[in-house]
C-alpha positions as CSV (number, residue, x, y, z in Angstrom):
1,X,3.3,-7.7,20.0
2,X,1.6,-8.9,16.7
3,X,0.0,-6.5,14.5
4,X,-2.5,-7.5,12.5
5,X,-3.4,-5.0,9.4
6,X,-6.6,-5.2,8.2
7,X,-8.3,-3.6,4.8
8,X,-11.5,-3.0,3.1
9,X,-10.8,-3.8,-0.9
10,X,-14.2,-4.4,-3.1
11,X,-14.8,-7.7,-4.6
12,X,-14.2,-7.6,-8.6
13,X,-17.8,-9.5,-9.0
14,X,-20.3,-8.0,-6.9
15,X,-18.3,-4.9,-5.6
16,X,-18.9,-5.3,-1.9
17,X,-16.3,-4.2,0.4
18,X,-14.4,-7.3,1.7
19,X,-13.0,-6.5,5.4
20,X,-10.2,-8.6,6.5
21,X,-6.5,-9.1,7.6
22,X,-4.0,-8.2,4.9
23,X,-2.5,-11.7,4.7
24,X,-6.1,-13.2,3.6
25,X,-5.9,-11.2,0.5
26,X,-2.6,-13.4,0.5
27,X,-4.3,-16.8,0.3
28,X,-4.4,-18.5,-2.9
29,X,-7.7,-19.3,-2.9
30,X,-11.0,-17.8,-0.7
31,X,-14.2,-16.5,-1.3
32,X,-15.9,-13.0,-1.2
33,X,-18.6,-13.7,2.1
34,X,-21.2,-11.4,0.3
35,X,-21.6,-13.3,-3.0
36,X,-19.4,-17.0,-2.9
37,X,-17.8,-16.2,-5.7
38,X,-14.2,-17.4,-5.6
39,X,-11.3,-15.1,-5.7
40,X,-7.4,-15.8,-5.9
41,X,-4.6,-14.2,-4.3
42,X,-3.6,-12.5,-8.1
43,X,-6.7,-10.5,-8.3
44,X,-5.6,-8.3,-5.5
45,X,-1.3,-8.7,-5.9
46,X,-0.7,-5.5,-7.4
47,X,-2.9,-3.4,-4.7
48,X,-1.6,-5.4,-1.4
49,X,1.7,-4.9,-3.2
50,X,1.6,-1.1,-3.4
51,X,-0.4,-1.0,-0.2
52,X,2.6,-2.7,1.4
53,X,5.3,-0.4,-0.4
54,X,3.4,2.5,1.4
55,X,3.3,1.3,4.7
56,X,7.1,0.5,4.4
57,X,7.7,4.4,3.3
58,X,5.6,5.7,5.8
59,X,7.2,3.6,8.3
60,X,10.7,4.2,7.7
61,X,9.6,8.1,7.6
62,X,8.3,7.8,11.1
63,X,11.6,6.3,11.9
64,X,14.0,8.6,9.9
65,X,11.6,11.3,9.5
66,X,10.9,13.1,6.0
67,X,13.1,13.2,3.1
68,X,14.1,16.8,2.2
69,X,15.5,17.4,-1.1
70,X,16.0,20.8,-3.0
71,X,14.8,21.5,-6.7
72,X,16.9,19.0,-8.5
73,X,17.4,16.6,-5.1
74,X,21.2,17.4,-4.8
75,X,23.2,19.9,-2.2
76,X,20.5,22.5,-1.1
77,X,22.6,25.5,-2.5
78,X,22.6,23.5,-6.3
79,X,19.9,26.1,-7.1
80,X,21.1,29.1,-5.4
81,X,21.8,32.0,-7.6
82,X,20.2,30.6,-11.1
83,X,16.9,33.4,-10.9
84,X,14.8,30.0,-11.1
């Protein structure tokens, strides 16, 4: 089964939503369809980047459910009798 993720991000120029599959953010080259202007797949590197970072967390939470850590992230009893 193929998933394909699609997202809304604004264009930088006229700041109309653009609405397509994640990998056509990817391409090096496109333009935005409301205003022509050409865009290049570094313009939006950093946000599909962290975008994809958060779909991979969420994912492998799904999968291996929710972290749980105490106060200082060790043993849960690290804490335990300190008045904090």
């Amino acid at each position: 089964m193929s998933v394909v993720t699609k997202i809304a991000l604004d264009c930088p120029y006229c700041h109309e939503a653009i609405y397509a599959a994640l990998n056509w953010f990817k391409k090096p080259y496109f333009t935005c369809p409301a205003c022509d202007k050409g865009l290049a797949a570094g313009q939006f590197a950093t946000i599909i980047a962290n975008l994809e970072r958060s779909v991979e967390a969420n994912i492998e939470e799904m999968i291996n459910g929710a972290q749980h850590s105490s106060c200082c992230g060790n043993k849960s009893s690290c804490c335990s009798g300190s008045g904090n």
